[in-house]
C-alpha positions in Angstrom: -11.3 -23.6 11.8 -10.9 -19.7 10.6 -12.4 -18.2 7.9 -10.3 -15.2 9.2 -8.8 -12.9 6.0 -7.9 -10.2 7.9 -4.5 -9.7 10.2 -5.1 -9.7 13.9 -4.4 -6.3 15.4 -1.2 -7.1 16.9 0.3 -7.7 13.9 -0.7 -4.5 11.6 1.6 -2.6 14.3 4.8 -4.5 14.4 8.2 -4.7 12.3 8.0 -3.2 9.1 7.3 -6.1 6.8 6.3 -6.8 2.9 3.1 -8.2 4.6 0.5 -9.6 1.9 -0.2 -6.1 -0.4 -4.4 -7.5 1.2 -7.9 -8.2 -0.6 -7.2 -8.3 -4.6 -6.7 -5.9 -7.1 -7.7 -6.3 -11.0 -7.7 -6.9 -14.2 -7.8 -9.8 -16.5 -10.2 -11.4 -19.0 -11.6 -10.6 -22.2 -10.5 -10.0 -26.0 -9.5 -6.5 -26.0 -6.1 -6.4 -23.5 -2.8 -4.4 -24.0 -0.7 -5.6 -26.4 2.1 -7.4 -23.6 -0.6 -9.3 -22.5 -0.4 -12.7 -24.9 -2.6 -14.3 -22.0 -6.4 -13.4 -23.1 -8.3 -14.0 -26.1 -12.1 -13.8 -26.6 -13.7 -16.1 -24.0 -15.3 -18.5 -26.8 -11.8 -19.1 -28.0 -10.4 -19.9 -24.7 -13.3 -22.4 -24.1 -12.2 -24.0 -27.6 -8.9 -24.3 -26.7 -9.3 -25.9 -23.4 -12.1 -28.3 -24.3 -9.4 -29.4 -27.2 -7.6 -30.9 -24.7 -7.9 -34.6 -23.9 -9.6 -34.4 -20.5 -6.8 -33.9 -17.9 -6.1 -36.4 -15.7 -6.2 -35.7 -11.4 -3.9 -37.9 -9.3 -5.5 -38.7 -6.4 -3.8 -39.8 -3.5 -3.9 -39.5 0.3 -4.8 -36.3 2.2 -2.1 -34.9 4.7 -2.5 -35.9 8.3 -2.2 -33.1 10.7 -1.2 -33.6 14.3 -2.9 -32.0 17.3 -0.6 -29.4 17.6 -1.2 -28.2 13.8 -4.9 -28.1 13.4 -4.7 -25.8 17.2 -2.4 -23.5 15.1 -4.9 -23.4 12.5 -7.1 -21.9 14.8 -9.0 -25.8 15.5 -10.6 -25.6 19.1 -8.9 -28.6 21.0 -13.5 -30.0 21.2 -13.4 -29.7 17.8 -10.0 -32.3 17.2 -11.7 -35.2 17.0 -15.1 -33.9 14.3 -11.9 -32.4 12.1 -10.1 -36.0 11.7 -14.1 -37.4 10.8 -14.7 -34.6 8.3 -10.8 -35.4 7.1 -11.7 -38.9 6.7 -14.3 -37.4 3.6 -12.2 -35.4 2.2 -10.1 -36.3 -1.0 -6.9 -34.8 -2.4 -5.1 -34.8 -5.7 -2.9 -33.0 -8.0 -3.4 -32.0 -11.5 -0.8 -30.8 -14.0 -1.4 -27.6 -16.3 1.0 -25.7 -18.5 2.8 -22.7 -17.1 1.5 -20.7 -19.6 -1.9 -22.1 -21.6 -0.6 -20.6 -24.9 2.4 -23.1 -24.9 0.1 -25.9 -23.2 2.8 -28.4 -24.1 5.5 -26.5 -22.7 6.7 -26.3 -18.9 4.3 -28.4 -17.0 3.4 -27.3 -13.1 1.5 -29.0 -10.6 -1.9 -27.9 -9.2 -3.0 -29.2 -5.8 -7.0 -29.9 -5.1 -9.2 -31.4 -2.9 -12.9 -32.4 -3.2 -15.4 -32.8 0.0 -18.3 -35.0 -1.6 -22.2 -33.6 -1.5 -23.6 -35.6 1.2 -27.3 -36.0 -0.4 -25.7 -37.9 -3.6 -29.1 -38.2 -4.3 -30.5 -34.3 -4.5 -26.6 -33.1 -5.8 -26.7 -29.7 -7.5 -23.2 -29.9 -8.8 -19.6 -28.7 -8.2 -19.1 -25.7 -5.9 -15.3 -24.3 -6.6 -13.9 -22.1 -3.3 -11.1 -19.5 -2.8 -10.1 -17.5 0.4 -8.6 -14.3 -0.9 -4.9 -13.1 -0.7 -3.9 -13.2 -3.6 -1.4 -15.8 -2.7 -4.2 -17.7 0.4 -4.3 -21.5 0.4 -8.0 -22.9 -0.4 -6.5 -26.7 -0.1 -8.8 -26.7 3.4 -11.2 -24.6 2.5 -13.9 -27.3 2.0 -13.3 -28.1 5.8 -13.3 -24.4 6.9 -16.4 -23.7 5.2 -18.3 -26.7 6.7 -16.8 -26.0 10.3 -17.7 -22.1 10.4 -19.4 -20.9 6.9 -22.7 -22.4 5.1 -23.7 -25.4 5.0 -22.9 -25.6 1.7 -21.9 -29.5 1.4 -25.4 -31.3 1.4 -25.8 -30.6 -1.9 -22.6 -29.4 -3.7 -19.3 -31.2 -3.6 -16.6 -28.4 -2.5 -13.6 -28.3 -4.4 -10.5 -26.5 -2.7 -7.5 -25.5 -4.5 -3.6 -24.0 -3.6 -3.9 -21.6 -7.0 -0.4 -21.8 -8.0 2.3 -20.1 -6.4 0.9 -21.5 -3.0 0.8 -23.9 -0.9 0.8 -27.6 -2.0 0.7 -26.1 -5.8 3.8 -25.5 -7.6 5.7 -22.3 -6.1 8.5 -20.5 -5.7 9.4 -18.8 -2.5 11.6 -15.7 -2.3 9.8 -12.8 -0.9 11.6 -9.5 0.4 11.6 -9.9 4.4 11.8 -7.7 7.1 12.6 -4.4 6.4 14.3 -1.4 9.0 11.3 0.5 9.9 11.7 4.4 10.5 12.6 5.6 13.6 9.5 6.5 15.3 8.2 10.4 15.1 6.9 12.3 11.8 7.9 10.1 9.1 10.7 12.4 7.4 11.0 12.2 3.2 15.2 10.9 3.6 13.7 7.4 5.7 10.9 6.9 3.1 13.1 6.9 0.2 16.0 4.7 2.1 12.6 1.9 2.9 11.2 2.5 -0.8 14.8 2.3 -2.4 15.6 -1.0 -0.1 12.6 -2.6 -1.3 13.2 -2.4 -4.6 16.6 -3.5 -4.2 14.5 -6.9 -3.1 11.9 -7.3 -5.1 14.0 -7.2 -8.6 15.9 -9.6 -6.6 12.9 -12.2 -6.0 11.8 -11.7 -9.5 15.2 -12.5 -11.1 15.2 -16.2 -8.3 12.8 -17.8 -12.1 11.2 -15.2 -14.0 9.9 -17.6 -15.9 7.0 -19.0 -13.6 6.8 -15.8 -11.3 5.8 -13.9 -14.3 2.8 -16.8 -15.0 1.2 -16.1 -11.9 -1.7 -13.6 -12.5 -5.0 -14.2 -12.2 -6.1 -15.0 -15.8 -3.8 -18.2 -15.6 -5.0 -19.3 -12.1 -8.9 -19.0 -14.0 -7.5 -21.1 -16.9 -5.8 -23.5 -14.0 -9.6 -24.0 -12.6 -11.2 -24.3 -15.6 -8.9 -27.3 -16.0 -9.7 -28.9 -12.7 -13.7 -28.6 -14.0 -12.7 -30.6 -17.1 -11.0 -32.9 -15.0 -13.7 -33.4 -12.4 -16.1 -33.7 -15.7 -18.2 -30.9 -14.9 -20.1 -29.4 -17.0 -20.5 -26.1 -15.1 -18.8 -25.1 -11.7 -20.2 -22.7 -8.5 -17.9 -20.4 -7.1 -17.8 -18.6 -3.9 -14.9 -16.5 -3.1 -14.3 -13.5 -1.0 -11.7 -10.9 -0.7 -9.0 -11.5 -3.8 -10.8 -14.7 -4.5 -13.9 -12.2 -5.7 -11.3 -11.0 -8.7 -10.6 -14.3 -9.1 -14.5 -15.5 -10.1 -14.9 -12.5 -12.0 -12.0 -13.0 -14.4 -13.3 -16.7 -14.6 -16.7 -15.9 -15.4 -15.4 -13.4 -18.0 -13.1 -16.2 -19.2 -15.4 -19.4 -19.3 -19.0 -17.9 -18.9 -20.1 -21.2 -20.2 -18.3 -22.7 -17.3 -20.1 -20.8 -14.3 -23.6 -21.9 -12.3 -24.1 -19.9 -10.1 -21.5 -17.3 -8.4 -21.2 -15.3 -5.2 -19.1 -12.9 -4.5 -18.0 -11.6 -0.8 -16.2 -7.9 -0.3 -15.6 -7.4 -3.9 -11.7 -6.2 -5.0 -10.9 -3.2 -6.6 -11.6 -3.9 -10.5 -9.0 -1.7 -11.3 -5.4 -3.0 -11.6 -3.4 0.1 -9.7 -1.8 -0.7 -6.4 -1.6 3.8 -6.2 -5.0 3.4 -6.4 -6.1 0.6 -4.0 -4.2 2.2 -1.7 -5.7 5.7 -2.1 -9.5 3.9 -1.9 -8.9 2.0 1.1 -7.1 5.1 2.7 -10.0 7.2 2.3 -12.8 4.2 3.1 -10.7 4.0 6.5 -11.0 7.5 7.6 -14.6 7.8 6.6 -14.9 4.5 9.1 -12.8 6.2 11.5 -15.6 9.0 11.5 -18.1 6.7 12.5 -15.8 5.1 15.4 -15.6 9.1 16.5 -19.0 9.3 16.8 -19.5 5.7 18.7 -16.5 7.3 21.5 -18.5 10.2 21.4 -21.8 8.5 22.2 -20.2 6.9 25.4 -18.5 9.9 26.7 -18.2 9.0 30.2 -16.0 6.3 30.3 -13.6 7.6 27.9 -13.5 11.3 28.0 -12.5 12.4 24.6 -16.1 14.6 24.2 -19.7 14.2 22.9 -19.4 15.0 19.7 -17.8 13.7 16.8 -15.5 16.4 15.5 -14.5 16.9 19.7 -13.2 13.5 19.5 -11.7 14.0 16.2 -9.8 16.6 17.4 -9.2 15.4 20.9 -7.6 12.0 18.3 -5.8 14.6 16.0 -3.7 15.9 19.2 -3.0 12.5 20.9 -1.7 11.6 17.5 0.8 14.9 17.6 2.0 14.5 20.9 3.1 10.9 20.6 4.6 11.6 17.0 6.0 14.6 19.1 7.8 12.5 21.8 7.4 9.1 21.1 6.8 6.7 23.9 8.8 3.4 24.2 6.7 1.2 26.7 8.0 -2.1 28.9 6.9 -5.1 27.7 5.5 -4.1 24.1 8.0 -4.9 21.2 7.5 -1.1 19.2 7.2 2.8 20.3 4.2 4.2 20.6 3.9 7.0 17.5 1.7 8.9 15.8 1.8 5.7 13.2 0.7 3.4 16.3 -2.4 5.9 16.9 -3.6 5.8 13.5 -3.2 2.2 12.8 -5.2 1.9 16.1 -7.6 4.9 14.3 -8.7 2.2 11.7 -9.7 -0.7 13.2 -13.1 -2.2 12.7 -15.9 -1.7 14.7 -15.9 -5.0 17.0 -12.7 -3.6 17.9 -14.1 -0.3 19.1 -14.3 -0.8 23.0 -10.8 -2.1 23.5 -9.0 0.4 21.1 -11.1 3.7 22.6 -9.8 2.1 26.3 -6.4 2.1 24.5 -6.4 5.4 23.3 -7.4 6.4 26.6 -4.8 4.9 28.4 -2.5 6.4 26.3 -3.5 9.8 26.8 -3.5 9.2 30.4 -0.6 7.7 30.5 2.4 9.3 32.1 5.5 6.8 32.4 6.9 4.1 30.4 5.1 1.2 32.8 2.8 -0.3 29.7 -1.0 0.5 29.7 -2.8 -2.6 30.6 -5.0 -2.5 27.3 -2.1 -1.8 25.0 -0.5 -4.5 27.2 -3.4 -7.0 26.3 -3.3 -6.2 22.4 0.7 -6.6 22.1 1.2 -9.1 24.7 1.9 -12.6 24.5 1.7 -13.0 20.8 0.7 -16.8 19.0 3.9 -18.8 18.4 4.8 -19.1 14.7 2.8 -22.6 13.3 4.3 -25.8 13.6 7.2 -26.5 10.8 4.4 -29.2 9.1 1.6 -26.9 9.1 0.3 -26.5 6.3 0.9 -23.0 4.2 -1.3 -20.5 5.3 -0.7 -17.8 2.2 2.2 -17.3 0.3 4.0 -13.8 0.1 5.8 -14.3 -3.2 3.0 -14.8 -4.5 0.6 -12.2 -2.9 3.5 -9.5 -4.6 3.5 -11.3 -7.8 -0.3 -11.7 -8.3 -0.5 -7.7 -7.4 2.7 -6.7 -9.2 2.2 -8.5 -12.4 -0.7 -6.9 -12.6 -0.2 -3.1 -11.8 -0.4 -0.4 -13.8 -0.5 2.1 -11.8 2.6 4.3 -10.8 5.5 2.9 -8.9 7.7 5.8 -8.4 9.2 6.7 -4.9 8.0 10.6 -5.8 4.7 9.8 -7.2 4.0 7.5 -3.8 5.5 10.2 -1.2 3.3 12.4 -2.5 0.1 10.9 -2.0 1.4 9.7 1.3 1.8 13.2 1.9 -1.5 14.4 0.9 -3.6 11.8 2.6 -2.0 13.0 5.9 -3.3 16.3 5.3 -6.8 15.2 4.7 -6.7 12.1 7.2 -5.3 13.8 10.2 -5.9 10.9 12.6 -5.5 8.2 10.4 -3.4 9.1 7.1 -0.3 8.1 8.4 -1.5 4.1 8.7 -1.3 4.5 4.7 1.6 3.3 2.6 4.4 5.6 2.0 6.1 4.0 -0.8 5.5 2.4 -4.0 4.3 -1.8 -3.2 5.6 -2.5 -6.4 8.8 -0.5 -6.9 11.7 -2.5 -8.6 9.4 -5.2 -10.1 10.9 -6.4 -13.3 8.2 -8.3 -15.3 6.1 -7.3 -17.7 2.3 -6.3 -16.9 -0.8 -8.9 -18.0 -3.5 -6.6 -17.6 -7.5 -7.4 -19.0 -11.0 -6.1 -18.8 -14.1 -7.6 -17.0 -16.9 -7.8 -19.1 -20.7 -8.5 -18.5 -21.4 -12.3 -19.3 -24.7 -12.6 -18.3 -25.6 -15.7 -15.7 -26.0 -15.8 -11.9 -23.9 -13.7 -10.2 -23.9 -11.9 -6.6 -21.5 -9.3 -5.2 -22.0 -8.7 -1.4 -21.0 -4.9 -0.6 -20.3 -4.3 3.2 -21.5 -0.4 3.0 -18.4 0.7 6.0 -15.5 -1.6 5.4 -12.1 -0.5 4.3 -10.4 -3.2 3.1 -12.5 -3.6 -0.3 -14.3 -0.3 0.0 -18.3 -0.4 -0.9 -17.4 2.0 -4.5 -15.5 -1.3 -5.3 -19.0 -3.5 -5.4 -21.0 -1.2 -7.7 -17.9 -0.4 -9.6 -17.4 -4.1 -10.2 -21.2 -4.5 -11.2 -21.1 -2.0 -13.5 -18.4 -4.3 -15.5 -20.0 -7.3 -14.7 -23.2 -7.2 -14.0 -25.1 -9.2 -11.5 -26.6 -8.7 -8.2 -25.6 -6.5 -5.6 -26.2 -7.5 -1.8 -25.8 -4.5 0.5 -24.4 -5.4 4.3 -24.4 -2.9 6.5 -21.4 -3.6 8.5 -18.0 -2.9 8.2 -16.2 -6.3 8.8 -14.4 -7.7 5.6 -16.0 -11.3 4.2 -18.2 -11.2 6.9 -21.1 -12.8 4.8 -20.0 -16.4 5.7 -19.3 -16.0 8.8 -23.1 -14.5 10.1 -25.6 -16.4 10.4 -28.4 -15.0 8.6 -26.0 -14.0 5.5 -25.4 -18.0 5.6 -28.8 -18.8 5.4 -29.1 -16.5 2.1 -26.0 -17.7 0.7 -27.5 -21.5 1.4 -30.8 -20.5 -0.6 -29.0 -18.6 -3.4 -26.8 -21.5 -3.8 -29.6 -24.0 -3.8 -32.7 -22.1 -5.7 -31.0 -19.2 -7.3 -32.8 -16.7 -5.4 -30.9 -13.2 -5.0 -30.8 -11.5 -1.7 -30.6 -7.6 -1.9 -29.4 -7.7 1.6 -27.5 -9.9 4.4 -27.3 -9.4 8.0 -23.9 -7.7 9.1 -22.4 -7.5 11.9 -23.6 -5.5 14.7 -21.6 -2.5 16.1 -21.0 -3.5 19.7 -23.6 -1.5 22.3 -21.5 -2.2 25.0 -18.1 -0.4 26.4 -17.0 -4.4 27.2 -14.0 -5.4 26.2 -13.4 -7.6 23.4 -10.3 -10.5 23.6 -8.1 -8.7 21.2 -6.9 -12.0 19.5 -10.3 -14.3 19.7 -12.0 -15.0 16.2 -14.4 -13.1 14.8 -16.6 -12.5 11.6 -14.3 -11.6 8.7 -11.5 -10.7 11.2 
């Protein structure tokens, strides 16, 4: 099964959509928060309140059972059907109820679901090992299978415990995300179509926030930490592990600022922005993707012959900036792929990671080729036959309403359609290849509820943060800037894959030791840029992708 966080290719270029707003943003946990923010008090106090509880109670009952066709859609290899349903047999699944909002903890009551895969060496157990994928809004309730079929062997020793935070999944939610949205009209993006999308969206997300205020406002990060340290209590743990990556890292720093009593030992994989501004995530990842696109100019550079774009860096960057002009100059609608090709298309292609790099420098070069509408057989093979949707019982996968609410209820950055149209506007003058991939309006426009903003602070105890030094989705800055607010440990990978620390095998092996002896790694294995011109099969799995 996937650890995958990030979208496949295919789908970065399609329909404009209110896609998941990607890897976490900030802010929550400690004594000193702005004065709409009823949620934190002083970690000690937290711990009292929680601990004054009579010890919650989990209902367990029996796990789903997933047919054939389901687990494939989850990405199960059809070899793999029959260890699944043994490792299912292990696996145990409850619910647990916790207020709405822990200030009123006899108020609204909503349901938490959780599952526990039990150590298998009873006898050498090191404890409770708590796991979350990212999103915000991505369902952990498998995640203790996921991470035993493709992560580290984590279970010998620690029982996994897997959780739908709520808003998700099998957890208490409410669904009613904006959908699909008109994109532009392919060409230069012109200010009048920008405003009409930005205006349109906000139209729709004051609409979802109105469908129960109530709850959607409860779902921030602070109250999914106070959610988990209820399921420790409930388990009767005295302290939890925690491994999370992408979103899920925000989500074990704000615990461990919360409950620092309540933390082992805690690793973190590509570290969120600990800054709670969506203007600003999207200005850091922006720029983190055009410094990667300089180093896929200088891999098309280094293999000259087979794509033509020059041996040099900047000649490929420039021989990039002018395929990107002439397709946003006269747009290219090709049989058998569902969009025009654009300037837009060439710079999403622009920012792909590097395992990508042979198939998208054949695209690009089939696209400059080109010189009809019959569809270039690369392009062909990225936006071909796309997965049919999942099965109507599989499980959730991530939750959109709750991806916008985790980021929205926490923003406070700008959210204007002027403020956003700028930037947009600036990064394509510094990006020239790939500015335009960048959001042109405001993610959070016309979101009604109030913010719930917090501080990290340093805690002391175990911590790691792995850094991948090239990625773009949580930009490197983003470790040591969370380190300096945390502490810890930082792990340096040299790749540029997001999350790929689970996924490789000598990063396991680290994470394994850590886990087990406490030992801190000050680097991991990455992912290796590929040495070949081969081409990848755009939709097979892949480390952090």
């Amino acid at each position: 099964m996937s650890l995958r966080t990030v979208k496949p290719l295919a789908l970065l270029l399609g329909t404009l959509t209110l896609v998941p707003l990607a890897p976490a943003q900030a802010s929550q946990a400690h004594a000193r928060t702005s004065p709409a923010n009823a949620q934190s008090r002083p970690a000690n106090a937290l711990a009292r309140s929680a601990n004054a509880l009579a010890r919650p109670a989990i209902a367990w009952r029996a796990c789903p059972t997933y047919s054939d066709e389901v687990l494939r859609s989850m990405g199960l290899p059809g070899d793999k059907l029959a260890e699944f349903r043994r490792l299912m047999k292990r696996l145990e699944c409850g619910t647990l109820g916790v207020p709405l909002d822990h200030d009123r903890p006899h108020g609204r009551q909503i349901t938490i679901a959780l599952t526990r895969l039990k150590a298998t060496d009873r006898a050498r157990r090191l404890g409770a090992l708590a796991l979350n994928p990212g999103g915000p809004g991505g369902s952990g309730h498998l995640m203790p299978l996921q991470v035993t079929f493709d992560g580290p062997p984590l279970n010998d020793r620690y029982d996994l415990i897997g959780f739908d935070p709520r808003g998700v999944g099998y957890s208490s939610k409410v669904d009613c995300a904006p959908g699909k949205l008109e994109p532009p009209p392919p060409g230069p993006l012109t200010r009048q179509e920008a405003r009409k999308i930005h205006d349109a969206m906000a139209r729709e997300m004051a609409a979802c926030a109105r469908t129960d205020p109530a709850f959607l406002g409860r779902l921030t990060t602070a109250d999914v930490a106070k959610d988990l340290d209820l399921i420790r209590l409930a388990l009767g743990e005295r302290e939890l592990g925690f491994l999370g990556v992408s979103w899920g890292t925000w989500l074990g720093a704000v615990y461990r600022s919360l409950f620092p009593r309540s933390v082992s030992r805690m690793w973190l994989d590509s570290p969120a922005q600990p800054v709670t501004r969506q203007d600003e995530f999207t200005e850091r990842r922006a720029a983190a993707a055009d410094r990667n696109f300089g180093r896929m100019a200088a891999w098309i550079a280094a293999h000259h012959d087979p794509y033509g774009f020059g041996a040099t860096k900047d000649e490929v960057v420039s021989a990039l900036t002018r395929l990107r002009e002439a397709y946003d100059a006269k747009p290219v609608t090709f049989e058998g792929i569902p969009m025009p090709v654009d300037g837009r298309m060439i710079a999403q292609l622009a920012t792909q990671d590097s395992v990508a790099w042979p198939l998208i420098a054949q695209a690009l070069r089939e696209l400059r080729d080109a010189t009809g509408t019959e569809t270039p057989p690369t392009l062909k093979k990225i936006f071909g036959d796309r997965p049919p949707p999942p099965p109507a019982d599989a499980p959730e996968n991530d939750n959109q309403t709750a991806n916008l609410a985790f980021h929205c209820n926490e923003d406070a950055g700008s959210r204007t359609f002027e403020s956003a149209w700028d930037a947009y506007r600036s990064r394509l003058a510094r990006f020239p290849v790939t500015g335009a991939s960048s959001d042109f309006f405001a993610r959070c426009a016309g979101w009604p509820l109030p913010v719930r903003a917090t501080s990290l602070r340093r805690t002391g105890g175990s911590l790691v943060l792995s850094g991948h030094l090239h990625e773009s989705m949580s930009p490197y800055e983003w470790t040591t800037r969370m380190r300096s607010l945390t502490g810890g440990t930082v792990t340096t990978i040299d790749d540029d894959i997001h999350a790929s620390a689970l996924r490789t095998p000598g990063c396991r092996t680290k994470i394994v030791t850590y886990f087990e002896t406490g030992r801190r790694p000050r680097s991991c294995p990455g992912v290796p840029v590929p040495t070949s011109t081969d081409l990848p099969d755009p939709g097979e799995d892949r480390p952090g992708g």
